[in-house]
C-alpha atoms as one frame of an Amber mdcrd trajectory, in Angstrom:
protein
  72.421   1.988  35.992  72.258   3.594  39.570  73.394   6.979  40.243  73.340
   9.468  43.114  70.464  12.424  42.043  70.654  13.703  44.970  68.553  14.123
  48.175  64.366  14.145  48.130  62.220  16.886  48.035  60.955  15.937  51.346
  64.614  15.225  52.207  65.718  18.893  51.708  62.673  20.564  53.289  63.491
  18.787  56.316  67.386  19.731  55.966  66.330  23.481  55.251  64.163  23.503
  58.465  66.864  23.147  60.794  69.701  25.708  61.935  72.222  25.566  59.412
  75.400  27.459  58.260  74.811  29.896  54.982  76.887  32.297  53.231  75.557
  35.964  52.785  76.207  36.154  49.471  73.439  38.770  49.586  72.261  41.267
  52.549  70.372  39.813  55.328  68.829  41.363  58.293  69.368  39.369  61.435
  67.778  41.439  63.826  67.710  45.570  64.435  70.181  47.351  63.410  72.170
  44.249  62.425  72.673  43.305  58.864  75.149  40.847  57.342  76.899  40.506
  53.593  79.309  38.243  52.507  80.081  36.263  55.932  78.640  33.329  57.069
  75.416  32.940  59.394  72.902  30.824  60.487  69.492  30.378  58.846  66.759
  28.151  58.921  63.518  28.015  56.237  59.849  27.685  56.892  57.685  26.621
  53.479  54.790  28.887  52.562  52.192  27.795  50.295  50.129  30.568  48.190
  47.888  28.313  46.477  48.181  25.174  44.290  51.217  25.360  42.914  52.718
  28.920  44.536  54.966  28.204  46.934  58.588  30.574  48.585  60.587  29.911
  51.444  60.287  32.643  54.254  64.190  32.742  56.097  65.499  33.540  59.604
  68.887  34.378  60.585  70.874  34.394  63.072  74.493  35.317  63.660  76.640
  32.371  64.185  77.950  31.663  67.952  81.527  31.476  67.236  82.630  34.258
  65.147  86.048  33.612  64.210  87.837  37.520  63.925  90.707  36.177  61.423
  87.933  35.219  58.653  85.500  37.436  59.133  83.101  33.967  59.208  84.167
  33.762  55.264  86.409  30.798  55.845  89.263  32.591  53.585  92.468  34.626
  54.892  93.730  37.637  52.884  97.496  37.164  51.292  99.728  40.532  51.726
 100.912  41.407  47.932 103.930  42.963  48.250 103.147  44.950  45.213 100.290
  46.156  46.927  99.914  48.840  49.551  96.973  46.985  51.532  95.655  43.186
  51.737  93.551  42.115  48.729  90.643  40.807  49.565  90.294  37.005  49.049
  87.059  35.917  47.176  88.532  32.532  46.720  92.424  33.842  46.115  93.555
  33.316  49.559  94.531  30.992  51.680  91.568  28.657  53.785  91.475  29.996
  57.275  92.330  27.461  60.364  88.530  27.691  61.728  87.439  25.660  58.307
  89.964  22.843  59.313  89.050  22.335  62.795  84.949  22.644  61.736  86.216
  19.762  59.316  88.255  17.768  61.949  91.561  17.826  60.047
């Protein structure tokens, strides 16, 4: 039976390598005095080796070229509750933002 497992090892260390798009889900520092959380930037990974088997990716960021000011770079748009004095905050409740459909091409 064949199946899709995925990409290689060596597939993804190449992938990880290059500039690509990552969600903050925790703090990152992408240069002085300028720290992201919970948006999206740009990272790419080098492979360290500590020994035989001891191995970590070391990260750089950067900030991504675009930023679109509606999203905050989280690809999500905050719905006004009217039962609510302010917007709530999406976190997956709200509605995609336009910038995710024209990175997608629709």
């Amino acid at each position: 039976m064949k199946f899709n497992c995925g990409e290689t090892w060596s597939t993804k260390q190449q992938r990880l390598q290059e500039w690509h798009e990552w969600f903050a889900w925790h703090p990152v520092r992408l240069g002085d005095h300028d720290c992201r959380w919970l948006e999206k930037v740009q990272r790419k990974g080098r492979l360290c080796w500590g020994g035989w088997i001891d191995s970590w990716w070391y990260w750089d960021y950067k900030a991504i070229e675009n930023p679109c000011n509606k999203c905050n770079n989280t690809g999500w748009v905050c719905e006004w509750h009217p039962d609510k004095e302010a917007h709530k905050c999406c976190g997956g409740a709200g509605m995609p933002c336009e910038c995710n459909k024209k990175a997608r091409g629709e």
